[in-house]
VOLUM-940971 format. One line per 2 residues: number of its first residue (from 1); their letters; for each residue x, y, z of N, C-alpha, C. Coordinates in steps of 0.2 Angstrom, whole numbers. Example, Ala and Ser with C-alpha at 12.3 -4.5 7.8 and 13.67 -1.06 7.14 Angstrom:
// VOLUM-940971
1	AS	66:-28:39:62:-22:39:66:-16:39  64:-11:35:68:-5:36:64:0:39
***
This chain:
// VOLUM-940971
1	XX	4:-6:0:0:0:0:4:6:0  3:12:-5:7:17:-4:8:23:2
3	XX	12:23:5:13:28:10:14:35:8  13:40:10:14:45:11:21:46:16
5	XX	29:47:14:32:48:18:36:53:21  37:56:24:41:64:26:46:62:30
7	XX	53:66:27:59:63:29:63:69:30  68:71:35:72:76:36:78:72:37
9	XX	84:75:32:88:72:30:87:68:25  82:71:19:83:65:14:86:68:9
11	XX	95:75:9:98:74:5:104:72:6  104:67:13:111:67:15:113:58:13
13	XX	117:55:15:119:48:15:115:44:12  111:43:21:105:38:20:101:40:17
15	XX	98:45:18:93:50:15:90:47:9  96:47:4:95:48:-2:96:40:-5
17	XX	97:37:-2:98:30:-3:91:28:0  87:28:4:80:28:6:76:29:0
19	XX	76:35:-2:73:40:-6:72:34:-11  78:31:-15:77:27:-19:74:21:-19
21	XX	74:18:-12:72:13:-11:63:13:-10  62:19:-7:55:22:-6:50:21:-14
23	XX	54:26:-18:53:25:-26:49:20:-28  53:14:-26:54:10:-32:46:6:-29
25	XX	45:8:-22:39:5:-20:32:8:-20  36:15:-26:30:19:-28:26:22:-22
27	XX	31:23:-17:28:28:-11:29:36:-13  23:38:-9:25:48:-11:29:50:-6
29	XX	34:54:-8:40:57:-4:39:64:-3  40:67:2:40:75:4:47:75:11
31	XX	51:78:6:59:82:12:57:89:13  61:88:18:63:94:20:70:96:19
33	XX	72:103:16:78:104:14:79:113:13  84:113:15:88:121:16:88:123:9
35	XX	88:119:5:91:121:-4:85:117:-9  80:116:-7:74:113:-12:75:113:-20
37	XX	80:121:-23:80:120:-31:84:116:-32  90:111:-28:95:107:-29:91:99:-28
39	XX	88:100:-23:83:95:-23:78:94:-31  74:97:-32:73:98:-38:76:98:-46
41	XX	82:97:-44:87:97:-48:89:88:-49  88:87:-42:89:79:-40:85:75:-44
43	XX	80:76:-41:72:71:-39:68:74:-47  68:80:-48:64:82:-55:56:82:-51
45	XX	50:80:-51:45:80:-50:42:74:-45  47:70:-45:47:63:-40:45:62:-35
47	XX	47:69:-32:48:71:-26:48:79:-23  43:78:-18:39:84:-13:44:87:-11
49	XX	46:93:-10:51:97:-6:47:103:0  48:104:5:48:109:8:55:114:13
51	XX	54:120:14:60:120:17:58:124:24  53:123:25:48:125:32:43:119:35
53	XX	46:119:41:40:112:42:34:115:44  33:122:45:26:123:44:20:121:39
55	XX	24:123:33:22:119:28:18:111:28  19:108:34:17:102:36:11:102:35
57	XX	8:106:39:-1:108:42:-5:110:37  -3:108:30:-6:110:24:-6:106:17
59	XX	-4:98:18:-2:93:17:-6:88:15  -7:83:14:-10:79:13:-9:76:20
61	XX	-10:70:22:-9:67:29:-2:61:30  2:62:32:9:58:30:6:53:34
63	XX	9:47:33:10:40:34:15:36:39  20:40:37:28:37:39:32:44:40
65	XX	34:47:46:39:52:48:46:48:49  53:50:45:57:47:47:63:54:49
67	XX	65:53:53:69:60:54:76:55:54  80:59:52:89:58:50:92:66:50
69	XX	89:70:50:94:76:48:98:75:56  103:80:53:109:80:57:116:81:54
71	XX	119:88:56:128:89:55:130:85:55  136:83:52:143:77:52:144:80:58
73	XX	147:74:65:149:74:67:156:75:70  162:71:64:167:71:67:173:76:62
75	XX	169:80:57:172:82:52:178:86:55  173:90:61:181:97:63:180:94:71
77	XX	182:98:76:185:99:82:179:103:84  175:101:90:170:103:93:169:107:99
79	XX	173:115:96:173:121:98:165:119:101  165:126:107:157:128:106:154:131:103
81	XX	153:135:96:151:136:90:148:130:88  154:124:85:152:119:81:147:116:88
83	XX	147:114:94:142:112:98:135:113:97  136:119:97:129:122:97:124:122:91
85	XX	131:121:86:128:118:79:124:111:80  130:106:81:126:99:82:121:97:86
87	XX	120:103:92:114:103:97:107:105:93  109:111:88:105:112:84:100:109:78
89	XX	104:105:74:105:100:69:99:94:72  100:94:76:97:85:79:92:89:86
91	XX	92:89:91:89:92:98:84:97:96  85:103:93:80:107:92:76:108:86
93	XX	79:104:80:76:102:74:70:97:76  73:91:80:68:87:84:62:90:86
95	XX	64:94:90:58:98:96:52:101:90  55:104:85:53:107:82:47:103:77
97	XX	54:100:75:48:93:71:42:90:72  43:87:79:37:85:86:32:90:87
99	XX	35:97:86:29:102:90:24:100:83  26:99:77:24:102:71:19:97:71
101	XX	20:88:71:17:83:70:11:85:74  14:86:80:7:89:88:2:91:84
103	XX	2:97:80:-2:102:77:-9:98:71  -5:93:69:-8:89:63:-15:86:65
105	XX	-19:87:58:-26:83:61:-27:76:62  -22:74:58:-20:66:59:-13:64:60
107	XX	-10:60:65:-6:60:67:-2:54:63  4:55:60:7:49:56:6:42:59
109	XX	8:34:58:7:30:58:12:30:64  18:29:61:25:31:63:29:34:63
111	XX	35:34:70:39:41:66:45:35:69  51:37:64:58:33:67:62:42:66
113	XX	64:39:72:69:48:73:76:45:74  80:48:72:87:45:72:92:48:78
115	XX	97:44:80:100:43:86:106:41:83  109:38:87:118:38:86:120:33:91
117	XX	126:29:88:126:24:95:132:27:100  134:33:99:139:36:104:133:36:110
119	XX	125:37:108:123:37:115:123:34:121  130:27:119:133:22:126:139:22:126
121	XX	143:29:123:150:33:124:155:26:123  163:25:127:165:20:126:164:16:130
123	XX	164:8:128:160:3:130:166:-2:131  174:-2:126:180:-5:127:178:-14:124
125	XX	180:-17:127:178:-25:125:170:-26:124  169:-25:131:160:-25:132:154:-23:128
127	XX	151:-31:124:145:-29:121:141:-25:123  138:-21:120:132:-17:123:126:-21:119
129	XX	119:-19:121:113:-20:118:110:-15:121  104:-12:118:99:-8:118:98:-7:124
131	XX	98:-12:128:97:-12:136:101:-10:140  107:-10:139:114:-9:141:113:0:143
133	XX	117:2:148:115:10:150:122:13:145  117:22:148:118:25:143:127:28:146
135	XX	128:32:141:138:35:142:138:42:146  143:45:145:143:50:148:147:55:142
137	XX	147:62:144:151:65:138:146:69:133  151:74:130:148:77:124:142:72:119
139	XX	146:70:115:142:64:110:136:60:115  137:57:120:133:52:123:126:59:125
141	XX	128:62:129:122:68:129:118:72:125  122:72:119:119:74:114:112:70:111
143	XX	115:63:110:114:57:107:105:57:113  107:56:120:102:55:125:96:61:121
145	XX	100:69:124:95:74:122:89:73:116  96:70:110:91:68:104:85:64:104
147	XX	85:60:109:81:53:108:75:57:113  78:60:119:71:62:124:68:68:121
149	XX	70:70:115:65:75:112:60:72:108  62:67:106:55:64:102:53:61:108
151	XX	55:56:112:48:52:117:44:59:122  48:65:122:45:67:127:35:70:121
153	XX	36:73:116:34:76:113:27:70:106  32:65:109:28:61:103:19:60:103
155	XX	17:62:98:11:62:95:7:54:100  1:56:102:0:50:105:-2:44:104
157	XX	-5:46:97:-6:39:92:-1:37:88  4:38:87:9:36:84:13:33:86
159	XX	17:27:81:22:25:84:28:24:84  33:24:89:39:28:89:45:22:90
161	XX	50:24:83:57:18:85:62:25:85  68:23:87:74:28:89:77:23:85
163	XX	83:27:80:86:21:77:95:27:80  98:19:83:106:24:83:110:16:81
165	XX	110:23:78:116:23:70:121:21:71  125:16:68:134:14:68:135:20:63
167	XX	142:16:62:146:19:56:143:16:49  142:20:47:138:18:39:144:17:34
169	XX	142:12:32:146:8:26:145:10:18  144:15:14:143:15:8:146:17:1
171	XX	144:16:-5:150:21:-8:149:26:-10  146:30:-9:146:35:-13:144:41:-5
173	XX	146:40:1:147:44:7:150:40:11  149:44:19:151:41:23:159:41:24
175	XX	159:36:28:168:35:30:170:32:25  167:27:22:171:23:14:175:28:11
177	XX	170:35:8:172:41:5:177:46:7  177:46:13:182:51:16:191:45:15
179	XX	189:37:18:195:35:19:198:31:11  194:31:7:195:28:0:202:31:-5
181	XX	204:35:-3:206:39:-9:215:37:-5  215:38:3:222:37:5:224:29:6
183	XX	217:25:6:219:18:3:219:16:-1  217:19:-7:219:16:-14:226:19:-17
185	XX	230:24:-13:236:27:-13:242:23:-9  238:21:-4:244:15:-3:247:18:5
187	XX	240:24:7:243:28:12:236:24:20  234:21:16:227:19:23:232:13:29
189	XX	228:15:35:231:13:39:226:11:46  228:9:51:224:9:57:224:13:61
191	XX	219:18:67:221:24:68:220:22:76  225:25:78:227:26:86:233:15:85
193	XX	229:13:92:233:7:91:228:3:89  223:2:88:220:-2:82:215:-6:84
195	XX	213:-6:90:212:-11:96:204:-9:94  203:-3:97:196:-2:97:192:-4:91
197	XX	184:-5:94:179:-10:92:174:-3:84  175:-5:82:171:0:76:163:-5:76
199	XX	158:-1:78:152:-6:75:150:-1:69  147:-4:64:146:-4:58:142:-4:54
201	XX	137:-1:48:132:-6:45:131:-4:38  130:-9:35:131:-6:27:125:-1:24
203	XX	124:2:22:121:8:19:113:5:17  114:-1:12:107:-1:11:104:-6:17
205	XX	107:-10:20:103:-12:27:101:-7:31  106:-2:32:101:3:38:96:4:34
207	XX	95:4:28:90:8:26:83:3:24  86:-3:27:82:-9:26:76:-9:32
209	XX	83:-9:37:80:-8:42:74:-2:45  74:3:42:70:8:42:64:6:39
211	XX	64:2:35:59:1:31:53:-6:34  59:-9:37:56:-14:41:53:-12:48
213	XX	55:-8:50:54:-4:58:46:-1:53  47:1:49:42:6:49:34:1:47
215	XX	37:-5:45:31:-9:41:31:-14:48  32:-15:51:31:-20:59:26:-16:64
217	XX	24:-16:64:19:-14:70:22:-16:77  25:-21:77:27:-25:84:32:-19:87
219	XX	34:-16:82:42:-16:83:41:-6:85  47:-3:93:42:2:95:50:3:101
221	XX	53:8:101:58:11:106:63:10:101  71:9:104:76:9:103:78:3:99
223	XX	82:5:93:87:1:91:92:2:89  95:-2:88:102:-3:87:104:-4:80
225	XX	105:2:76:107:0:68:114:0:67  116:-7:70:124:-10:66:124:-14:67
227	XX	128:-19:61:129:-24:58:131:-30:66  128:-36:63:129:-41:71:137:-44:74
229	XX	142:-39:68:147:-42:69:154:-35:68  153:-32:74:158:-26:73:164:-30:74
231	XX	169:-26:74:176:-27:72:180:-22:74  187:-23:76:191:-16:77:192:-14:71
233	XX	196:-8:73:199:-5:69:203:-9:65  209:-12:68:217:-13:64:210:-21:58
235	XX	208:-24:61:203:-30:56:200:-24:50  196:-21:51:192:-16:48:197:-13:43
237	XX	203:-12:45:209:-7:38:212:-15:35  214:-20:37:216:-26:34:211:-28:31
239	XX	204:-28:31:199:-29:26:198:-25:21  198:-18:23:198:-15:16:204:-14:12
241	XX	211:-15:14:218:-14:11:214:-23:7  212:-27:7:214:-33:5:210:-31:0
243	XX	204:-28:-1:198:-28:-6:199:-23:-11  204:-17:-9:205:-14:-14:213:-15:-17
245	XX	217:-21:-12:223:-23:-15:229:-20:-15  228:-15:-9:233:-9:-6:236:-12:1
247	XX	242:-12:0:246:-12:8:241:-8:13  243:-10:19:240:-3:24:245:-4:30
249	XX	251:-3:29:256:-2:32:257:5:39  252:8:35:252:16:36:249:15:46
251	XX	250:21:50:245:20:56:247:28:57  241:30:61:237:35:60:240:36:68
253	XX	245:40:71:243:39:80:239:44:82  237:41:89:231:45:93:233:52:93
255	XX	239:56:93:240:60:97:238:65:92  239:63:85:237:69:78:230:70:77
257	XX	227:63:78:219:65:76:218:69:83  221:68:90:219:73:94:220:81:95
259	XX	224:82:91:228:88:89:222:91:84  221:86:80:218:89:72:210:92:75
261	XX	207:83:79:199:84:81:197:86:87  204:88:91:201:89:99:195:83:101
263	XX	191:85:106:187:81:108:183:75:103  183:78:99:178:75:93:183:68:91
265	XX	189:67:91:193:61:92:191:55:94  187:59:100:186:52:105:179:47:100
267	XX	178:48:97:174:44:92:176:40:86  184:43:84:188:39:82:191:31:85
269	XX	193:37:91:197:32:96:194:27:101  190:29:101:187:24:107:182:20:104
271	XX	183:13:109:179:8:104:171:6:109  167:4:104:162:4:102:160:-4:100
273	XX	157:-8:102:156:-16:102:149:-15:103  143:-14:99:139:-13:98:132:-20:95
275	XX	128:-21:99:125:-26:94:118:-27:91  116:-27:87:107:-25:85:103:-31:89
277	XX	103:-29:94:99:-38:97:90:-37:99  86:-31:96:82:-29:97:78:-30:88
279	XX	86:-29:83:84:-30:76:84:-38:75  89:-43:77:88:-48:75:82:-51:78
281	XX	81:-50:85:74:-55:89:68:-50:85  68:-46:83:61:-45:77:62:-49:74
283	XX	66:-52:71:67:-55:63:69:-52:58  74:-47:58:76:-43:53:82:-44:50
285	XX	84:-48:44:89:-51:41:93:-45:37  100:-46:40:105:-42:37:109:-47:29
287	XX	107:-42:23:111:-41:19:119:-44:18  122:-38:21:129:-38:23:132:-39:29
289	XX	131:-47:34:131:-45:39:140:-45:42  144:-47:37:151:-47:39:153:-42:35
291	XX	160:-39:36:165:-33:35:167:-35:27  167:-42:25:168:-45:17:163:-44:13
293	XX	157:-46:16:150:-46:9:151:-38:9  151:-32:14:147:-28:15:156:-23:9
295	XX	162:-24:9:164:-21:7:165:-23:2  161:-29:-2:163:-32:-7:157:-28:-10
297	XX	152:-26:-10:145:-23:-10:147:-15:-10  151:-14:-7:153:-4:-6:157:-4:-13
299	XX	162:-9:-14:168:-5:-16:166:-9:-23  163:-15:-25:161:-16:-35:161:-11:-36
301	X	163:-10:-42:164:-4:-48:154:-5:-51
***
């Protein structure tokens, strides 16, 4: 049956990766976006653009709320400037998003609001699961703030998944994007001493999973979107050096990403053993559940 769906952040990563998979199922799509002629540039007529969510309350009745927006995280060093950015991007866009739904004659079906898995900071060896408590720090707070703006506010017929996020796996963004170009050069390496746990998930499964959170009724709180089999670092650079055929002799030490990112490091550095165990007991089958299928799947030509 065709949904009606509204999405913030549907020109970024996932976003846009969603968007096509939405398509293809012949749902109607409306984003929200800063830049709509560029969006229109994108989509051509395919797709709904606004760049005010008041605009909502004039609409047809939406189906499926997926919220994603949100500033890159770990790009620079998080001055309080950039803070208040990322508090902004995610916490007060939320707030603001929620007031909007409130407003609505009909409240959507469901909403999934996005979240991050720093909101259980470093974790070291120890699995986390969904149940597992929350962190402490910039990022884990953020992450908390983000998710207690949609439960606080959420619409009362609606229903609500929090999806946080690993490191996304794709090619055409992400980390793939940023570290591709110095390991096909013969410069990629493993960063700090290599130990620490990266949880991870390939592009079209988050977006799988979005899609199955959205069509499960059962399915309602907190998950875990990354793959059921994270991996450190120094395993993670030896998988990709092998798949694009490059040394990775290189290593990256802690003390320059902490010089380069300040605080914002610690999400390089610190590991993260993370586990979807909320998405597997739904029933939800991953694609690419090892670091092989999933970079074999990023990196085809």
């Amino acid at each position: 049956m065709t949904k009606h769906v509204f999405i913030t952040g549907g020109s970024g990563f996932i976003g846009t990766r969603l968007c096509e998979l939405l398509l293809e199922q012949n749902n109607k799509i409306t984003i929200l976006s800063r830049d709509p002629e560029s969006v229109r540039q994108r989509w051509g007529n395919k797709i709904d653009v606004i760049n005010e969510l008041s605009e909502l309350t004039t609409m047809t009745p939406l189906d499926w709320v997926i919220n994603l927006a949100g500033e890159p995280i770990v790009d620079r060093p998080w001055t309080q400037q950039r803070k208040a950015l990322l508090i902004k991007s995610r916490v007060t866009l939320t707030q603001s998003l929620f007031n909007t739904l409130n407003q609505l004659t009909t409240a959507p079906e469901v909403i999934i609001s996005g979240s991050a898995i720093g909101y259980y900071d470093d974790t070291g060896n120890t699995i986390f699961t969904e149940s597992s408590r929350q962190g402490k720090g910039f990022a884990a707070k953020l992450c908390q703030d983000w998710e207690q703006a949609a439960v606080s506010d959420k619409p009362h017929s609606s229903r609500l998944c929090l999806l946080r996020t690993g490191v996304v796996l794709g090619k055409q963004g992400g980390m793939l994007k940023k570290v591709s170009l110095p390991f096909k050069l013969g410069l990629g390496g493993q960063l700090g001493n290599g130990k620490q746990w990266l949880s991870w998930i390939d592009l079209d499964d988050i977006c799988q999973l979005i899609l199955f959170l959205a069509n499960n009724k059962a399915c309602q709180g907190s998950y875990n979107a990354t793959s059921p089999n994270p991996i450190t670092n120094y395993d993670f650079t030896k998988a990709l050096g092998k798949q694009l055929h490059r040394p990775t002799i290189a290593t990256v030490p802690a003390f320059i990403l902490k010089t380069g990112l300040g605080d914002a490091a610690s999400l390089l550095l610190g590991s993260q053993r993370i586990l979807p165990a909320k998405a597997i007991k739904a029933g939800f089958e991953f694609t690419s559940p090892d670091i092989s299928s999933c970079l074999q799947h990023c990196c085809k030509k």
